[in-house]
Structures are given as C-alpha cells and as structure tokens.
LUMNURO-476893 format. One record per residue: x, y, z of N, C-alpha, C in turn; residue in one letter; residue number from 1. Coordinates in nm, 3 decimals, padded with zeros to 5 digits, always signed. Each point is the difference from the previous one (the first is absolute). Layout:
// LUMNURO-476893
[atom [X; Y; Z]; [X; Y; Z]; [X; Y; Z]; "A"; NUM]
...
//
This chain:
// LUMNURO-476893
[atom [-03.162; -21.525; +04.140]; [+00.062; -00.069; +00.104]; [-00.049; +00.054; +00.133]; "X"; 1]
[atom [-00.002; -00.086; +00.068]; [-00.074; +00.073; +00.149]; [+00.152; -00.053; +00.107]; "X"; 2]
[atom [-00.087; +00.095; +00.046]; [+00.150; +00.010; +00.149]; [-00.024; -00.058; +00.071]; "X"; 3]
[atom [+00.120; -00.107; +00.014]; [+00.016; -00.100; +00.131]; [-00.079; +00.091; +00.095]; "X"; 4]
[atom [+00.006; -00.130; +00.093]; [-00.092; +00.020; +00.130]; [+00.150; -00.003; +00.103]; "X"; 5]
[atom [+00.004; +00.095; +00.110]; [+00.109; +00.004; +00.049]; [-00.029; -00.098; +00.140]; "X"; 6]
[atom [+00.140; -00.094; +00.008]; [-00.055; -00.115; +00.099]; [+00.055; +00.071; +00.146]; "X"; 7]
[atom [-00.133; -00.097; +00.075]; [+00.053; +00.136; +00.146]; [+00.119; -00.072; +00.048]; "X"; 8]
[atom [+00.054; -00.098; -00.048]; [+00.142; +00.012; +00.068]; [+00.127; +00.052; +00.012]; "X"; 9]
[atom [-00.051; +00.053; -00.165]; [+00.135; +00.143; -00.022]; [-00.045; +00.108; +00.059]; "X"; 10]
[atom [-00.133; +00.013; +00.053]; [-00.035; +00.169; +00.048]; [+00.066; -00.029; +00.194]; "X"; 11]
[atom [-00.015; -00.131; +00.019]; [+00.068; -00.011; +00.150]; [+00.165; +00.014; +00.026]; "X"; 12]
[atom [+00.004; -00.057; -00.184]; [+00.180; +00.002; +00.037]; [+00.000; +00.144; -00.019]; "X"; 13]
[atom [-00.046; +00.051; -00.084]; [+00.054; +00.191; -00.020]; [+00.024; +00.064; +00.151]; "X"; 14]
[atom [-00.151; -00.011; +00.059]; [-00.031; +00.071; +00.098]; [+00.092; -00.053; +00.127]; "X"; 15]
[atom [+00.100; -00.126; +00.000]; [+00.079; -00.043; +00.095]; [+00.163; +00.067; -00.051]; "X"; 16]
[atom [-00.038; +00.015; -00.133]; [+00.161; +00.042; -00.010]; [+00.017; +00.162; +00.046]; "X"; 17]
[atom [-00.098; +00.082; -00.079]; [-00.040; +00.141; +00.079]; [+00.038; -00.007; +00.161]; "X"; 18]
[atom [-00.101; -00.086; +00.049]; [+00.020; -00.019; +00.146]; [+00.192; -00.011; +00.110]; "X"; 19]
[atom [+00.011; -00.116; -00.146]; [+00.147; -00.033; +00.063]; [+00.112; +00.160; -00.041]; "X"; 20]
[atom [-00.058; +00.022; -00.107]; [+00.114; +00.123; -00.017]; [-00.025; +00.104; +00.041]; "X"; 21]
[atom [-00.119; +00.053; +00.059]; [-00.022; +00.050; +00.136]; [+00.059; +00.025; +00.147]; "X"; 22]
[atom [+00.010; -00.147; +00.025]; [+00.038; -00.015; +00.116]; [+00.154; +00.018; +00.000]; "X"; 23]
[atom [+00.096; -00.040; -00.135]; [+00.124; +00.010; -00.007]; [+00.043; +00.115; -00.029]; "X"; 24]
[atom [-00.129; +00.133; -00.050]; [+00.047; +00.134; -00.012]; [+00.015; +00.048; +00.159]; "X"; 25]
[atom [-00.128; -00.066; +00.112]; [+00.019; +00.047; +00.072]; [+00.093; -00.014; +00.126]; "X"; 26]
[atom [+00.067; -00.158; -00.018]; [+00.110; -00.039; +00.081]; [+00.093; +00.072; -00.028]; "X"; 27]
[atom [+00.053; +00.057; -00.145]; [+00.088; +00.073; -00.042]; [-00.018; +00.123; +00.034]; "X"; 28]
[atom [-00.120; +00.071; +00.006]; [-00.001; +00.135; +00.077]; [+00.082; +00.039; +00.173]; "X"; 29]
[atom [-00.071; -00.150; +00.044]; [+00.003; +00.018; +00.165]; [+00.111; -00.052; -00.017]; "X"; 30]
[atom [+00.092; -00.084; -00.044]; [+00.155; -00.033; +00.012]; [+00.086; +00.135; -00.075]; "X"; 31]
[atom [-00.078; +00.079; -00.049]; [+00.121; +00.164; -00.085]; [+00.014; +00.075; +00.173]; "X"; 32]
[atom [-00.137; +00.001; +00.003]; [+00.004; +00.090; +00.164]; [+00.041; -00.047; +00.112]; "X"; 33]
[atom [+00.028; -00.140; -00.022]; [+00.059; -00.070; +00.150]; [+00.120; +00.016; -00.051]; "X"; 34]
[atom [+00.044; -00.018; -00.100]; [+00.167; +00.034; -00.023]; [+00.068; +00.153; +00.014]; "X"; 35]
[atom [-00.096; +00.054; -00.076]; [+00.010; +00.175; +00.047]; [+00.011; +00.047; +00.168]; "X"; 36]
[atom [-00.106; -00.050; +00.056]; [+00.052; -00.001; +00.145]; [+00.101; -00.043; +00.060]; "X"; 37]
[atom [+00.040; -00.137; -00.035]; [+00.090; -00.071; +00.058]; [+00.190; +00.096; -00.096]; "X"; 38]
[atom [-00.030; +00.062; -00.063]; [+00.170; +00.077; -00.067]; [-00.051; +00.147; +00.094]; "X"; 39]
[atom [-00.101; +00.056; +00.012]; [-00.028; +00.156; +00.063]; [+00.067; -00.054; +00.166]; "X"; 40]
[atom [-00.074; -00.137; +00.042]; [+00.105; -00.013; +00.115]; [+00.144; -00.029; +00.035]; "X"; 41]
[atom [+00.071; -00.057; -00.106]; [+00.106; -00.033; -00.024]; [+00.066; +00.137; -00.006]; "X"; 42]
[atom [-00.027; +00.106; -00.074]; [+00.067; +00.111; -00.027]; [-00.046; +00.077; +00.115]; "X"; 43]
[atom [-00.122; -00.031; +00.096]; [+00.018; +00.095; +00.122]; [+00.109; -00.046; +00.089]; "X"; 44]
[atom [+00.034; -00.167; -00.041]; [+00.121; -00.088; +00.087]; [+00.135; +00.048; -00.012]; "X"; 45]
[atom [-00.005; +00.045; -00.127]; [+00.143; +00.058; -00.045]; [+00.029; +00.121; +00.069]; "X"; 46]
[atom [-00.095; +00.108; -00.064]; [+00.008; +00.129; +00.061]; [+00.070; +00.002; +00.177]; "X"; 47]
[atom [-00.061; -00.105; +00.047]; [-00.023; -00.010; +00.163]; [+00.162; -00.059; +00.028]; "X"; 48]
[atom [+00.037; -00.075; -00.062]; [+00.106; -00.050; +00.007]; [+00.139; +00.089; -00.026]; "X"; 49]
[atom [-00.018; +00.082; -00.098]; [+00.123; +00.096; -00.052]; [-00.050; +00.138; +00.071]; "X"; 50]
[atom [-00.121; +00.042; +00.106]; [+00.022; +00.058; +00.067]; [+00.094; -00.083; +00.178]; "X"; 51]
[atom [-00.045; -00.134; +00.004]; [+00.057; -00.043; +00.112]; [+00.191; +00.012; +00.005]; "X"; 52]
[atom [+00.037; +00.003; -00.149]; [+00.168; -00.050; -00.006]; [+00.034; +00.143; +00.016]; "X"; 53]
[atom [-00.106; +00.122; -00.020]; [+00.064; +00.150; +00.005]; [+00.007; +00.001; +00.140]; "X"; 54]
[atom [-00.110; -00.066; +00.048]; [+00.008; +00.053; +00.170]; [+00.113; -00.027; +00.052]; "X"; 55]
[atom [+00.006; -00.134; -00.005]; [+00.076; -00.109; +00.040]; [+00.183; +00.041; +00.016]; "X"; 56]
[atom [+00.005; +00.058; -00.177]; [+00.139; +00.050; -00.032]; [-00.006; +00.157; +00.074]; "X"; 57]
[atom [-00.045; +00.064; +00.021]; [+00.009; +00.101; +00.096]; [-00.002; -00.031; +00.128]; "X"; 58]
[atom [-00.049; -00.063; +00.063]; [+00.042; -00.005; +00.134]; [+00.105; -00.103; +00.017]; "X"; 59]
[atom [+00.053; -00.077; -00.131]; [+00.135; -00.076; +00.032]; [+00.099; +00.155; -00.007]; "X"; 60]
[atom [+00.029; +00.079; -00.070]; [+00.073; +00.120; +00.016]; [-00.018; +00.092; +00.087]; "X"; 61]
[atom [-00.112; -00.038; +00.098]; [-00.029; +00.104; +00.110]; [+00.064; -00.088; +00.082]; "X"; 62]
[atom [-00.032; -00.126; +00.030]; [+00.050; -00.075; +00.121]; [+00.202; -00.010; -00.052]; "X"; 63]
[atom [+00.078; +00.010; -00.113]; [+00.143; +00.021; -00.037]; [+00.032; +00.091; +00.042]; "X"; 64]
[atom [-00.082; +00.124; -00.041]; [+00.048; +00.144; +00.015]; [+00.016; -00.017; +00.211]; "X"; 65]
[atom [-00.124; -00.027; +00.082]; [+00.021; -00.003; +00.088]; [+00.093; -00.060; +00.094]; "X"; 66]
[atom [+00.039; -00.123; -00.058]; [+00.077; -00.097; +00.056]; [+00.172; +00.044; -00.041]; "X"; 67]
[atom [+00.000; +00.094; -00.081]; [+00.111; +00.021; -00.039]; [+00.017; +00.100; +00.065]; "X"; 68]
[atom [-00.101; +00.100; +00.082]; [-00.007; +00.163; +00.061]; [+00.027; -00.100; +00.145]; "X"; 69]
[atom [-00.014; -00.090; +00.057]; [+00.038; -00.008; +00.116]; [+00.144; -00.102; -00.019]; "X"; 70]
[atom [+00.054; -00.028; -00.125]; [+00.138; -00.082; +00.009]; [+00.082; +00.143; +00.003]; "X"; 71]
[atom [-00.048; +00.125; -00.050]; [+00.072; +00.105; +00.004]; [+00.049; +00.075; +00.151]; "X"; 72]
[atom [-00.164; -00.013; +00.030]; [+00.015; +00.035; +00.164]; [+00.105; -00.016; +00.086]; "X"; 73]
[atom [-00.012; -00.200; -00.005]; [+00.117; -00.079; +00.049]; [+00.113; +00.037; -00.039]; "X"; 74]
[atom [+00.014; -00.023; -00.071]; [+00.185; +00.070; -00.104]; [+00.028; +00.115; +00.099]; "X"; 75]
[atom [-00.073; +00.066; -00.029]; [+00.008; +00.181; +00.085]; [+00.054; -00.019; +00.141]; "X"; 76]
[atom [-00.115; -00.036; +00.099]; [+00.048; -00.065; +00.100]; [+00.094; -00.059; +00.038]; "X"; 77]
[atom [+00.061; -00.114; -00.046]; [+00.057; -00.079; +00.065]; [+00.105; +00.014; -00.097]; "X"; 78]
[atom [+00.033; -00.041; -00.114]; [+00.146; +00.049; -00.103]; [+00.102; +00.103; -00.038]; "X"; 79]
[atom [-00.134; +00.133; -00.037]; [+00.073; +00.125; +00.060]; [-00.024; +00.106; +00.116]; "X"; 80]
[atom [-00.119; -00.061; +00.094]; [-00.005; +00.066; +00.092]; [-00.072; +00.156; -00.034]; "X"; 81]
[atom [-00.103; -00.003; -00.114]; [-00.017; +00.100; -00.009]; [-00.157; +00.022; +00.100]; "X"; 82]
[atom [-00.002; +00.112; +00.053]; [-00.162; +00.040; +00.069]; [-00.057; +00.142; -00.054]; "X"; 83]
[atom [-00.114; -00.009; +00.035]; [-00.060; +00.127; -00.012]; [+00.043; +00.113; +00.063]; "X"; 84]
[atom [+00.019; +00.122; -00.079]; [+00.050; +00.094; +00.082]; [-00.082; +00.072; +00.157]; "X"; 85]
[atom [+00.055; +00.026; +00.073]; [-00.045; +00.042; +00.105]; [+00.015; +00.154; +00.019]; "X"; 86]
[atom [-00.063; +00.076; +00.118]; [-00.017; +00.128; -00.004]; [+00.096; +00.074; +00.033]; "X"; 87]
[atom [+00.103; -00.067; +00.070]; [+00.119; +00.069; -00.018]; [+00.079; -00.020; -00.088]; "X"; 88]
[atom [+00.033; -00.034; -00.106]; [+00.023; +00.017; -00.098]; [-00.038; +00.127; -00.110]; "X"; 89]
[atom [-00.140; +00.055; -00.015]; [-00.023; +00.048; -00.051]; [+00.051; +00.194; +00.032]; "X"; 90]
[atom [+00.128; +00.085; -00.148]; [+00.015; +00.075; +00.046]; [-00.071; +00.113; -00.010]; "X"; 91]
[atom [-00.018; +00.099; +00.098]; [-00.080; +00.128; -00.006]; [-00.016; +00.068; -00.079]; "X"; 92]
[atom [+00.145; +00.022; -00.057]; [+00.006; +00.125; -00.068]; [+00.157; -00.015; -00.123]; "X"; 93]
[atom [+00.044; +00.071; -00.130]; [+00.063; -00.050; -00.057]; [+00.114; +00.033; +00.115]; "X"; 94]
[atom [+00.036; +00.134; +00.056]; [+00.108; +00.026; +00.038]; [+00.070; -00.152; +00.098]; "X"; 95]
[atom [-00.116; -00.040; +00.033]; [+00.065; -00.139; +00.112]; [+00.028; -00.069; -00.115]; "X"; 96]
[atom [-00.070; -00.060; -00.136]; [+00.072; -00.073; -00.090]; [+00.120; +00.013; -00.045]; "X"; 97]
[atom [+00.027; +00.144; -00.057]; [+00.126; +00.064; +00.020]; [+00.090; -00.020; +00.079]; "X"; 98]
[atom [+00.005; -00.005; +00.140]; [+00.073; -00.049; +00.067]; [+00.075; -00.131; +00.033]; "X"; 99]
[atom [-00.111; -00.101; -00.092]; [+00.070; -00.122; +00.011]; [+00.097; -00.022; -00.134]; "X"; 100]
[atom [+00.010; +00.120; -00.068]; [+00.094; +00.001; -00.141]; [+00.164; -00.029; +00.047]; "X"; 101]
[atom [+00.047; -00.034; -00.061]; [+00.141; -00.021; +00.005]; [+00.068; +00.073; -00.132]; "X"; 102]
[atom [+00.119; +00.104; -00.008]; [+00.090; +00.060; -00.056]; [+00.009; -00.085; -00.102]; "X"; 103]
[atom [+00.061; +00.086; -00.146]; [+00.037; -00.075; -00.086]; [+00.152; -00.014; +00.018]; "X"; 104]
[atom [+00.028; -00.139; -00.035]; [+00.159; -00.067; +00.048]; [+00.055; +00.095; -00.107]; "X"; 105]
[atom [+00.118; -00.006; -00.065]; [+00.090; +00.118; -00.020]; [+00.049; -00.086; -00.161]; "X"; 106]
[atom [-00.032; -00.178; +00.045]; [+00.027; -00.003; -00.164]; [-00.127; -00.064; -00.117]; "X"; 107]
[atom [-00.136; +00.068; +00.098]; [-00.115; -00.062; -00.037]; [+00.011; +00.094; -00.163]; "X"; 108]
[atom [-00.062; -00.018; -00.083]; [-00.022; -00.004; -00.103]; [-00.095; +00.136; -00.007]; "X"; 109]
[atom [-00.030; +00.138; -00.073]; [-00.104; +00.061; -00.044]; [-00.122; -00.015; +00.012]; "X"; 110]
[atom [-00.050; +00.050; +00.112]; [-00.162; -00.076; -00.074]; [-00.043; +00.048; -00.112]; "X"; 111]
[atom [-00.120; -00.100; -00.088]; [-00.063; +00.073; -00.089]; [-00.094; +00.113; +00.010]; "X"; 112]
[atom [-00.019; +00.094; -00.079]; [-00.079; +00.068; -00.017]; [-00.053; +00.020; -00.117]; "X"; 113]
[atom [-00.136; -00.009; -00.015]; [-00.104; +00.046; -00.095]; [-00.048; +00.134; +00.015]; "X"; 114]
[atom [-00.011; +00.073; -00.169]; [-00.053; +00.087; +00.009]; [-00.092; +00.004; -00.164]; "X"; 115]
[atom [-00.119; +00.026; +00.023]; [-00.081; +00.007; -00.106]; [-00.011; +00.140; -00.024]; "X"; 116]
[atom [+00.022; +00.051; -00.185]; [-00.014; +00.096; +00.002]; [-00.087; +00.014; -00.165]; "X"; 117]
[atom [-00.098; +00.126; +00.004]; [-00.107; -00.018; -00.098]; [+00.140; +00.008; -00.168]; "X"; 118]
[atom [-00.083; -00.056; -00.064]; [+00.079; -00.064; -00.119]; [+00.029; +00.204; -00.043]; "X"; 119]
[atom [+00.088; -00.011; -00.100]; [+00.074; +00.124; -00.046]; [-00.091; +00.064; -00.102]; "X"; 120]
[atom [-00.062; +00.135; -00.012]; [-00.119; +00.019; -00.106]; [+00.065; +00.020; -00.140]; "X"; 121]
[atom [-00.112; -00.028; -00.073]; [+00.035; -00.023; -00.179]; [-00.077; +00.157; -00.056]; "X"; 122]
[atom [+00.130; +00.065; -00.086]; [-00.003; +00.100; -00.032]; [-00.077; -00.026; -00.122]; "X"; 123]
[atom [-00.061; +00.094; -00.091]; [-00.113; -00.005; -00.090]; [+00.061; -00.065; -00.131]; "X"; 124]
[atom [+00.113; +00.031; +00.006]; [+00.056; -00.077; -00.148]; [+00.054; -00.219; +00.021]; "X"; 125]
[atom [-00.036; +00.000; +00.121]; [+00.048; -00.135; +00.058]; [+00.090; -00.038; +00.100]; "X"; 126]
[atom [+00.102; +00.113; +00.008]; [+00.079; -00.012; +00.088]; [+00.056; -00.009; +00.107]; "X"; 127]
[atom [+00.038; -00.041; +00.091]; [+00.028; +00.028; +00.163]; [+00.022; +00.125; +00.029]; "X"; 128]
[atom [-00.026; +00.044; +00.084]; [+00.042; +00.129; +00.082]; [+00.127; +00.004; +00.053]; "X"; 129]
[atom [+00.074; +00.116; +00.021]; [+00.140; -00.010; +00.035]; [+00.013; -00.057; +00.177]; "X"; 130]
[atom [-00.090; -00.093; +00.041]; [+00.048; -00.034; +00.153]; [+00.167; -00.014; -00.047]; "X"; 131]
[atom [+00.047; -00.002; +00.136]; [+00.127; -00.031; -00.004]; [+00.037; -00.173; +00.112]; "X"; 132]
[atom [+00.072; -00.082; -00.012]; [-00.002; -00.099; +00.021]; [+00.067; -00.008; +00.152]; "X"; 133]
[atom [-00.036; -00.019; +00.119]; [+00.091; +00.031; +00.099]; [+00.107; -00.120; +00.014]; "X"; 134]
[atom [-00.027; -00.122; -00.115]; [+00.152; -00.049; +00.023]; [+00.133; +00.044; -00.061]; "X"; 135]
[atom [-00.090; +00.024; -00.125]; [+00.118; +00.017; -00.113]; [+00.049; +00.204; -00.031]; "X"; 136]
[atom [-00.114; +00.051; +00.071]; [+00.001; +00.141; -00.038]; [-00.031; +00.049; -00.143]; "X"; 137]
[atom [-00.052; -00.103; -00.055]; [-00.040; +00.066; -00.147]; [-00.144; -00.021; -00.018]; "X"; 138]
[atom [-00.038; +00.085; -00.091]; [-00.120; +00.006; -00.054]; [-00.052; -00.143; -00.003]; "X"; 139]
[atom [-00.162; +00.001; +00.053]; [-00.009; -00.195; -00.064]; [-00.079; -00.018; -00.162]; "X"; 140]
[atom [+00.003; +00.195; -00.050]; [-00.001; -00.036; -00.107]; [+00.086; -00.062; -00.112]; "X"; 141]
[atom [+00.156; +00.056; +00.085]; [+00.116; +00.018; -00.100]; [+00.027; -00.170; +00.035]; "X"; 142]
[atom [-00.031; -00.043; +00.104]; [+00.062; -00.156; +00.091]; [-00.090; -00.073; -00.131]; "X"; 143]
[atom [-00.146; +00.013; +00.002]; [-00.070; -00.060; -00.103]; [+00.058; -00.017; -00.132]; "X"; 144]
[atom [+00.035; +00.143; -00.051]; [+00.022; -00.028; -00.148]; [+00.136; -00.079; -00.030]; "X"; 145]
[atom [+00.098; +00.030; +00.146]; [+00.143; -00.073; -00.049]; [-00.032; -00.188; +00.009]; "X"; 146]
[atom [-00.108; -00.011; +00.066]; [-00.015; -00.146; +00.059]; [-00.061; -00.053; -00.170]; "X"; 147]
[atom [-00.093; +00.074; -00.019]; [-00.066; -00.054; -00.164]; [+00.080; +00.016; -00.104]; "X"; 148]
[atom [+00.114; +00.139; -00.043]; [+00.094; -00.003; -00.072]; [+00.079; -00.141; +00.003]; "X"; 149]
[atom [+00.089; -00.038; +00.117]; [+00.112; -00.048; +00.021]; [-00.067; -00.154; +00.034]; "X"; 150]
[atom [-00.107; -00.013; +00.013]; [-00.040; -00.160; +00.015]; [-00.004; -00.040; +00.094]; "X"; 151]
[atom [+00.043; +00.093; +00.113]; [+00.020; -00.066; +00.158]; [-00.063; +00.012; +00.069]; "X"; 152]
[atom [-00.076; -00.100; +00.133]; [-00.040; +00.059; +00.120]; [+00.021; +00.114; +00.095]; "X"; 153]
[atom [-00.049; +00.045; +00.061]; [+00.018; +00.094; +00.110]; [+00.162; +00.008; +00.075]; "X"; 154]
[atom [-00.034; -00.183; +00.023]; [+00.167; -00.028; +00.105]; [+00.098; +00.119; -00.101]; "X"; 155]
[atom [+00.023; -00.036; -00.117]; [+00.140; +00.007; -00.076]; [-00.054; +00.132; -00.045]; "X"; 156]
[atom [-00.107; +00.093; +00.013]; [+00.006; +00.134; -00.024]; [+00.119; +00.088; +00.115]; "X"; 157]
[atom [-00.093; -00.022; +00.158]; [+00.089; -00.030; +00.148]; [+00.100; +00.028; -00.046]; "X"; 158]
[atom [+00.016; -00.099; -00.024]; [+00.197; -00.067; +00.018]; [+00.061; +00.100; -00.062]; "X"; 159]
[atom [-00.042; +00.035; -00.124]; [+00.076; +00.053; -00.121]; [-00.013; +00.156; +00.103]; "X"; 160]
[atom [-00.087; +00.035; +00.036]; [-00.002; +00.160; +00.074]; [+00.078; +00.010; +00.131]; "X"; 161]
[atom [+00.035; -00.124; +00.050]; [+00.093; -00.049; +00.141]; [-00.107; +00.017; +00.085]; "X"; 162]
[atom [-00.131; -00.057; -00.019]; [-00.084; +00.019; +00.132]; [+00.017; -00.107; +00.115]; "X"; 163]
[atom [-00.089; -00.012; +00.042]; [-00.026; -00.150; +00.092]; [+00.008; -00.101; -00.043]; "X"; 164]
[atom [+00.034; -00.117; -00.005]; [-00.034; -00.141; -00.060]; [-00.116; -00.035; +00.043]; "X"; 165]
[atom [-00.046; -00.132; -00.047]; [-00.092; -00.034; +00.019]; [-00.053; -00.121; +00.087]; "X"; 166]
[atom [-00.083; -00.009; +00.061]; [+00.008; -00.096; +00.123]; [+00.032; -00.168; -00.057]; "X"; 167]
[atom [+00.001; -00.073; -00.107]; [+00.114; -00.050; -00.026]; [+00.117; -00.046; -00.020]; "X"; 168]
[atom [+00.044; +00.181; -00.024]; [+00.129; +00.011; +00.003]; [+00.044; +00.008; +00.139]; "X"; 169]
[atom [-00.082; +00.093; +00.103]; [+00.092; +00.001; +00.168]; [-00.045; -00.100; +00.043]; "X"; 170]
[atom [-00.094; -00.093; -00.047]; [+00.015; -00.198; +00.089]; [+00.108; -00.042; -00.035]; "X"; 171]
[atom [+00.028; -00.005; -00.115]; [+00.095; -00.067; -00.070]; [+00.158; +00.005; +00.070]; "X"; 172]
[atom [+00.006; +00.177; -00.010]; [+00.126; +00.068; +00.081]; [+00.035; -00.080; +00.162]; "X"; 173]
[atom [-00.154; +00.029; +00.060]; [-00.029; -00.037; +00.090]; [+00.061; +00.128; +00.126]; "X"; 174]
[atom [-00.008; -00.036; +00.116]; [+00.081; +00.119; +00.113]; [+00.088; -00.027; +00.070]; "X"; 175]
[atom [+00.091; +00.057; +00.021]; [+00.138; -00.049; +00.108]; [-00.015; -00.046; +00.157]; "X"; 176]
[atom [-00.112; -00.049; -00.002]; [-00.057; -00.057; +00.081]; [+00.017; -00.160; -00.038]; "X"; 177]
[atom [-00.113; -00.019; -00.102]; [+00.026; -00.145; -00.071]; [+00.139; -00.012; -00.017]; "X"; 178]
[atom [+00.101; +00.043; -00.043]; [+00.135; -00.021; -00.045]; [+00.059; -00.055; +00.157]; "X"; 179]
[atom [-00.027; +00.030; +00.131]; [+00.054; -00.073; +00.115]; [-00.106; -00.067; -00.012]; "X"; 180]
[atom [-00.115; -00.038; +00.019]; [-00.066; -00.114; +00.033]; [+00.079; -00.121; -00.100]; "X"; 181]
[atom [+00.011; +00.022; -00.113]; [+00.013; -00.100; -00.072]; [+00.200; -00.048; +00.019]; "X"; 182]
[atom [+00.042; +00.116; -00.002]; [+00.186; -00.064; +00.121]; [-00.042; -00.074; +00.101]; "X"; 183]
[atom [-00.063; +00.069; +00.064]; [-00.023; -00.083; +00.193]; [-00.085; -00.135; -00.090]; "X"; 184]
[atom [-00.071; -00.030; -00.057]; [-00.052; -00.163; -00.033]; [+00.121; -00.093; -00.062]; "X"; 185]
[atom [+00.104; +00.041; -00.069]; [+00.113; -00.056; -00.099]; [-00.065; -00.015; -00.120]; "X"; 186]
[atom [-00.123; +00.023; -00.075]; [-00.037; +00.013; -00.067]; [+00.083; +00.055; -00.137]; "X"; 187]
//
C-alpha cells in the first residue's frame, strides 16, 4: 500500500489552526497580565483607602478632643468662674499654708491614721513570734491560734479580750455628735 499523498489544503488548515491557537495563547497571556495589573492596582486602592479612614478617624478625635477642650474652657469661665491661678496666690512656704488651717471643731470625728508595720517574724518551727498586739495586748501568736481554734475573725478575738471594736462596729455606734445631728433633723 503506498501512502496517500497529503493534500495541501489540510497542510494550510493545520498551519492556520497552530496559528489561531497561537494567537489565543497569546491574547490569554497579555489579558493574565493586564488583569494582574489591574487587582495589584486595586489592592494599592485599598491599602490607600484604609490608610485614608485611619487618618481621617484620627483627626475626627483630634478635632472632638479639641472642641470639647475649649467647651471645657467655656464651662470654666463663664459657669464656674474658674481661672488660672495667679502669683499671688501661690504660697511660699508650708508655715503660711499652715496658717490658713482652721482648728478641729470639738465634735469632728478622729482622724484616721495609718501605720504600716513589717509583718511579725516566723520562728523556725512555723510559728509567730511573741509580738504583742497593741489593741488587744496579747500575743498575735496566742490572738492567731484562738482565731483558728474558735473559728472566728480577729473582730470577735477583740471583743472576747475587751479590746477596741472594730471600725464597723464604731460607724455603726456612731458619735454623740451624730446622736444631736440626727434630734436637731426630727429624724
């Protein structure tokens, strides 16, 4: 058998279809990279944009914060009349501060006082050291063990030794002071 003779009109169609799928590899190339460009700008659009709403939202809280620092001003001024201090005002020395003190009235109340004192040291077997308690006068070892024996807080160790009460307890009592304030109201 001998081999057909190949007709040149299939060798034109081959060489047109090559051609055509050519050209459609290469429209498809240059349309991957025109699309690739066209999202790299889109996402430089974005970027640009969610930096504009940061700006944007910061100087809306700079221009609040400000607008609210001069409604304060006003208030100051004109509502309570408050101003900047001036140079006479300012005092020298404490003893002149001192001087503008006023006596304590006679049915003012105790002031408080704080006193911090380093915690009580732990003897080698575990135990507290014999401080002695300056409310109750007892050991705060012996105050400890009766409080863990007997189940009770501190208050009802106190109590039970007749010490001080506890600031609870003298609100509660209150001072013979409150006892006329509260006659003179009809309270």
């Amino acid at each position: 058998m001998a081999s057909q003779p190949i007709k040149p009109g299939s060798r034109l169609r081959q060489a047109s279809w090559a051609g055509a799928l050519s050209a459609a590899l290469a429209l498809f190339l240059a349309l991957t990279f025109h699309v690739n460009a066209i999202k790299s700008e889109v996402r430089l659009a974005e970027r640009r944009i969610v930096s504009l709403e940061r700006e944007k939202l910061r100087l809306e809280t700079e221009f609040e914060s400000r607008s609210s620092q001069r409604q304060l001003a006003e208030w100051n001024a004109v509502d309570f009349g408050y101003v900047a201090p001036r140079a006479g005002q300012f005092l020298a020395s404490e003893a002149e501060l001192a001087s503008l003190g006023v006596p304590r009235r006679a049915d003012a109340p105790e002031p408080v006082r704080l006193a911090r004192a380093a915690p009580p040291p732990v003897e080698e077997n575990g135990t507290l050291a014999d401080w002695v308690s300056p409310l109750t006068g007892q050991s705060i070892a012996a105050e400890a063990r009766d409080a863990v024996a007997h189940g009770a807080g501190r208050a009802a160790t106190r109590a039970a030794a007749g010490g001080a009460a506890t600031l609870a307890e003298r609100l509660a009592r209150g001072s013979p002071g409150d006892a006329a304030l509260i006659a003179e109201s009809g309270q």
